[in-house]
RODO-2510 file (C-alpha; in nm, 4 decimals, decimal comma):
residues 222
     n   res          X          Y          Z
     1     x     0,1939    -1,6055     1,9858
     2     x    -0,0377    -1,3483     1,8181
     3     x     0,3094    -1,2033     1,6079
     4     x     0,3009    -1,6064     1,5161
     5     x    -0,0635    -1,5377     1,3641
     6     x     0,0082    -1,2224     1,1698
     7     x     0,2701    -1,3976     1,0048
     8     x     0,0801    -1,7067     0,8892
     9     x    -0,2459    -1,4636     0,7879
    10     x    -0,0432    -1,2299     0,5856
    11     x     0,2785    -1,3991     0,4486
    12     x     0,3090    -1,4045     0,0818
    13     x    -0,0810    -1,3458     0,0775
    14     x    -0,0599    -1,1340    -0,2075
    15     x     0,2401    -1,2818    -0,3851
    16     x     0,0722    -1,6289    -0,4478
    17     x    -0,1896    -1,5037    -0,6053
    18     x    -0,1881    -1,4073    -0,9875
    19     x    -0,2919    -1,0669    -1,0832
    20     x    -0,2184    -0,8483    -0,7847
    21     x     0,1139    -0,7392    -0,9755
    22     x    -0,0162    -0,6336    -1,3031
    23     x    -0,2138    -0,3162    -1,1347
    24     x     0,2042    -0,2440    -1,0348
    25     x     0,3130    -0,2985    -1,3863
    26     x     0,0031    -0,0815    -1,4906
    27     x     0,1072     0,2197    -1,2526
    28     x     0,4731     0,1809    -1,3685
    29     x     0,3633     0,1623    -1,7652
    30     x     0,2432     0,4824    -1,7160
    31     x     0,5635     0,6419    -1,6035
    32     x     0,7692     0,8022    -1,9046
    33     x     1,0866     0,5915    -2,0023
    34     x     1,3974     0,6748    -1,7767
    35     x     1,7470     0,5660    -1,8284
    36     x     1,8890     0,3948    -1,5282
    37     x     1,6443     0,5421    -1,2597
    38     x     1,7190     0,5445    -0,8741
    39     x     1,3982     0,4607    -0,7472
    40     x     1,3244     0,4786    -0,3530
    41     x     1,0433     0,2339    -0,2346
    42     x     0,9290     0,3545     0,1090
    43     x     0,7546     0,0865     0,3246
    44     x     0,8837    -0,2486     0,0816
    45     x     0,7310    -0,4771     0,3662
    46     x     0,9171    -0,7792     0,5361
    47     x     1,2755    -0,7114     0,4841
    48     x     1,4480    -1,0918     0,5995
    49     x     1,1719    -1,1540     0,3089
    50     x     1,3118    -0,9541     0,0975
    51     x     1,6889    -0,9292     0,1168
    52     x     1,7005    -1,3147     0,0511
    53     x     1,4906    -1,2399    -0,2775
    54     x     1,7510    -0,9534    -0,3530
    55     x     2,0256    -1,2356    -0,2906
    56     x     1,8793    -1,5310    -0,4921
    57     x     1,8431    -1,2994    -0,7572
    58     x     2,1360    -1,1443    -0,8039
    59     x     2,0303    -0,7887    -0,7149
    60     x     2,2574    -0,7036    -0,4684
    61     x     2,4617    -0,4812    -0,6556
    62     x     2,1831    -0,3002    -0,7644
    63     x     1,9377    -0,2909    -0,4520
    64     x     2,0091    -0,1641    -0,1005
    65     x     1,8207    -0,2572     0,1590
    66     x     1,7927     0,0448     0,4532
    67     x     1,5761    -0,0189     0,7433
    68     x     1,4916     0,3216     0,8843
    69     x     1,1744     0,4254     1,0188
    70     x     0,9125     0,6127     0,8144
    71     x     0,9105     0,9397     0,9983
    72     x     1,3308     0,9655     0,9786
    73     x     1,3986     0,9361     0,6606
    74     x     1,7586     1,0665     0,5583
    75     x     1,8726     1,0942     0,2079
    76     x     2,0210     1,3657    -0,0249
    77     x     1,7838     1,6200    -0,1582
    78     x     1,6964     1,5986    -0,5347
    79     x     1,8559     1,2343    -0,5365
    80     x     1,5607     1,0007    -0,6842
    81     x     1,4183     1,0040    -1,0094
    82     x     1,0874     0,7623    -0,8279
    83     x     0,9716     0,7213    -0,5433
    84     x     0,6706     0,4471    -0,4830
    85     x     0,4607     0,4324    -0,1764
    86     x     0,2998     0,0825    -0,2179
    87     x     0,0142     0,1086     0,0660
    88     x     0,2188     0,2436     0,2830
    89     x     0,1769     0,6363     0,2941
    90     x    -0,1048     0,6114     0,5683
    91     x     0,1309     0,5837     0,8616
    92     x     0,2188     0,9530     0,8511
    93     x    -0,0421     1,0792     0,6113
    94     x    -0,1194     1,1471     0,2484
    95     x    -0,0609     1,5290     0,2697
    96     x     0,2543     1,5000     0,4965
    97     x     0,4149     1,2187     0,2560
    98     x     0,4102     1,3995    -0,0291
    99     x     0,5470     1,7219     0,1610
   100     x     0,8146     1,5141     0,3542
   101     x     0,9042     1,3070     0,0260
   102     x     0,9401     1,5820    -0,2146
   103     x     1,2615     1,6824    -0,1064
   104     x     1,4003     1,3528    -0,2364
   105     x     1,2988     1,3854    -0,5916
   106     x     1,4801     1,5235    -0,8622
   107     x     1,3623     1,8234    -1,0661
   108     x     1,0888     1,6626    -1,2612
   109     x     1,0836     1,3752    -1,0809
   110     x     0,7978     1,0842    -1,0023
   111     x     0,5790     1,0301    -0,6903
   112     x     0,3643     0,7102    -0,6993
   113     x     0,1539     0,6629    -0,3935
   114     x    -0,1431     0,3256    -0,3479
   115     x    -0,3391     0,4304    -0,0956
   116     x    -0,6962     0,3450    -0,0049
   117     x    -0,9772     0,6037    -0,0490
   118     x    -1,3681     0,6388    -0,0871
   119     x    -1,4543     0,5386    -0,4528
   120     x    -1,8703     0,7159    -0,4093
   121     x    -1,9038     0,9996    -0,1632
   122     x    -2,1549     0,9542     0,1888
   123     x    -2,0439     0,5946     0,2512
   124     x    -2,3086     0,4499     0,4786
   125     x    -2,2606     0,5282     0,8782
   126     x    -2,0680     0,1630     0,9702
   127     x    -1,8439     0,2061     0,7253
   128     x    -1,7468     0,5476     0,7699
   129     x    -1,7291     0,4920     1,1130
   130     x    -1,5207     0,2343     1,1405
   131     x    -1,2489     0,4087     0,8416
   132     x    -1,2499     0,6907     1,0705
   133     x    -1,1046     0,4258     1,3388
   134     x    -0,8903     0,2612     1,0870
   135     x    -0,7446     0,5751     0,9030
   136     x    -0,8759     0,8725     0,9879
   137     x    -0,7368     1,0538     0,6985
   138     x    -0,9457     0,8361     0,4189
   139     x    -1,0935     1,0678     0,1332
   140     x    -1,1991     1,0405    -0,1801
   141     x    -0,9754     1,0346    -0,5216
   142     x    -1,0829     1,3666    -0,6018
   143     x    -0,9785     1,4671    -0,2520
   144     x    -0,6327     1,3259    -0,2935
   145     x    -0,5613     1,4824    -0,6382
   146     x    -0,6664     1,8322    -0,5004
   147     x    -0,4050     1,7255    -0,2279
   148     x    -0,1617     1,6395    -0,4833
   149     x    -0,1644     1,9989    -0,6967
   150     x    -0,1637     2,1651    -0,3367
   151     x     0,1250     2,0166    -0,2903
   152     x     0,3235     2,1682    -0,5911
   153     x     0,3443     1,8664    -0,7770
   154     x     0,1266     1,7889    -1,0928
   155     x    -0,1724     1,5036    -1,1184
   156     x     0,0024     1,3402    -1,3423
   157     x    -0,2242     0,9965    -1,3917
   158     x    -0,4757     0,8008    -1,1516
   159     x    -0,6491     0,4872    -1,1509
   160     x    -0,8633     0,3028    -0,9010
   161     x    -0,8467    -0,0832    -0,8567
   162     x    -1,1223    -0,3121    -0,9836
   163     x    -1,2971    -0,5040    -0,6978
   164     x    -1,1421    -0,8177    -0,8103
   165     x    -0,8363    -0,6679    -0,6637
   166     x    -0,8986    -0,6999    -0,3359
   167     x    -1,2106    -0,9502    -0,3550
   168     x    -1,0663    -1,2382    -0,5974
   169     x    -0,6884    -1,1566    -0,5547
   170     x    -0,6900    -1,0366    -0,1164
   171     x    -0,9917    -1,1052     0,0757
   172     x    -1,0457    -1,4529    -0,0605
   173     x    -0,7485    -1,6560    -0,0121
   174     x    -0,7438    -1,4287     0,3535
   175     x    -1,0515    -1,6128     0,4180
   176     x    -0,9190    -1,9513     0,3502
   177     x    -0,6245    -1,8979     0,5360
   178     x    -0,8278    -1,7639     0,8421
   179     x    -1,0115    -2,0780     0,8163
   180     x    -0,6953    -2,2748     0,8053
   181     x    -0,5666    -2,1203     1,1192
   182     x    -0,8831    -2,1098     1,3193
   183     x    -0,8212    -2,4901     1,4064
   184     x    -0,4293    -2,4197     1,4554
   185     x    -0,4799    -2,1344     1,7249
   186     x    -0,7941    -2,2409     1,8697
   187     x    -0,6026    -2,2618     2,2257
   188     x    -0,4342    -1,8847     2,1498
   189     x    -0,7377    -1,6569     2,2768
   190     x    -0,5250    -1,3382     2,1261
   191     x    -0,4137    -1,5369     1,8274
   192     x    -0,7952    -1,6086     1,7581
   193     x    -0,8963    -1,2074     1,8485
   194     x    -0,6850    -1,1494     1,5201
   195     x    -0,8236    -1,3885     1,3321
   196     x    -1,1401    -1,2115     1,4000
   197     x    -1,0698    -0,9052     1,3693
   198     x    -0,9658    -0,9777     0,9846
   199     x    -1,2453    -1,1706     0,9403
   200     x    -1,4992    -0,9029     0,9860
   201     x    -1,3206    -0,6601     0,7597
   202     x    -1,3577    -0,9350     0,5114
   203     x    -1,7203    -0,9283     0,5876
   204     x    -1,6980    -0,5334     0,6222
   205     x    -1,5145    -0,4680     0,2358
   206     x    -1,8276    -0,7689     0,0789
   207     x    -2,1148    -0,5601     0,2137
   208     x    -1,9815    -0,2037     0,1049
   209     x    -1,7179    -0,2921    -0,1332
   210     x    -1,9123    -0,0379    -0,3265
   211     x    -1,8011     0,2590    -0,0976
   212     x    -1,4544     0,2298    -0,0490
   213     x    -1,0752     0,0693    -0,2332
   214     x    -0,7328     0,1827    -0,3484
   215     x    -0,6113     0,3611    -0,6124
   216     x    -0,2960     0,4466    -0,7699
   217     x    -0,1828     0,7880    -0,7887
   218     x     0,0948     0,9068    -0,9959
   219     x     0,2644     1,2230    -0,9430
   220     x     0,5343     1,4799    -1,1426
   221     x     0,7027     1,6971    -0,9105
   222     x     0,6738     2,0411    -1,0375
***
């Protein structure tokens, strides 16, 4: 029952709110004009989801679907003009993404990689403490495009997202929705663990929203 949960917290969460797409567009804008790109998204979320978006909108000569874990990825060398990381670069690691991935990218090809990250150094101790639970390799943007020369490619643009982003656009319709399904799973004692468990990093991101976010990073592989 608690897979039942995850679904109904996080389904479309994003999507049906406006605005969480233009910081996308915004990343892409700032990509030079290609003709025709192969683009590889790594980590494109809930495939059934997905593939029947592909298929009511007539992509499916255009888009393949692959569903291959993140740490086995298997594609020609030098084959994609883009690759985009949307929030998903955490499960192996910044550094180790963008030495695994680099292979894949044509001569002068694109890396973009979301990824959350302090936005003010010495975040407060319950904060820190609980990112280094979360994900351990958390830094700041500075950090990352250090990690992003060292890497052989060039920083080629950055931007961090406004609070709104995850306040107005995320946390806020998560918190109606947790409310929602509080009364729905209030039998299911691991369905309501969950909904508790999101509901304090809702609290956690209002009180120190200052300290910590996402951010866009946009790479040129050297």
């Amino acid at each position: 029952m608690s897979q039942d949960v995850y679904y109904e917290l996080f389904h479309n969460i994003i999507i049906e709110r406006p605005g969480r797409l233009d910081y996308v567009r915004k990343a892409f804008s700032m990509l030079p004009a290609l003709d025709n790109p192969h683009i590889l998204d790594i980590g494109c979320g809930t495939l059934d989801e997905f593939e029947r978006k592909v298929i009511e909108q007539n992509y499916s000569d255009t888009i393949k679907i692959i569903n291959r874990s993140m740490h086995d990825l298997n594609f020609p060398s030098e084959h994609f003009h883009i690759i985009w990381s949307e929030g998903s670069i955490f499960i192996i690691g910044f550094s180790e993404g963008l030495s695994q991935w680099k292979k894949f990218i044509k001569p002068s090809g694109f890396l973009v990689v979301h990824d959350m990250c302090w936005l003010e150094p010495d975040p407060p101790p319950e904060i820190l403490e609980h990112w280094q639970r979360v994900y351990p390799g958390i830094t700041t943007v500075q950090n990352n495009v250090e990690k992003i020369t060292a890497a052989g490619y060039s920083a080629y643009d950055h931007f961090a997202l406004p609070e709104e982003a995850w306040g107005e656009i995320y946390f806020d319709p998560l918190e109606a929705r947790i409310q929602q399904l509080r009364e729905k799973f209030r039998h299911d004692e691991n369905a309501r663990a969950v909904l508790e468990k999101e509901f304090r990093e809702i609290e956690l991101y209002r009180k120190f929203k200052k300290w910590y976010g996402s951010a866009y990073f946009i790479m040129q592989k050297a």
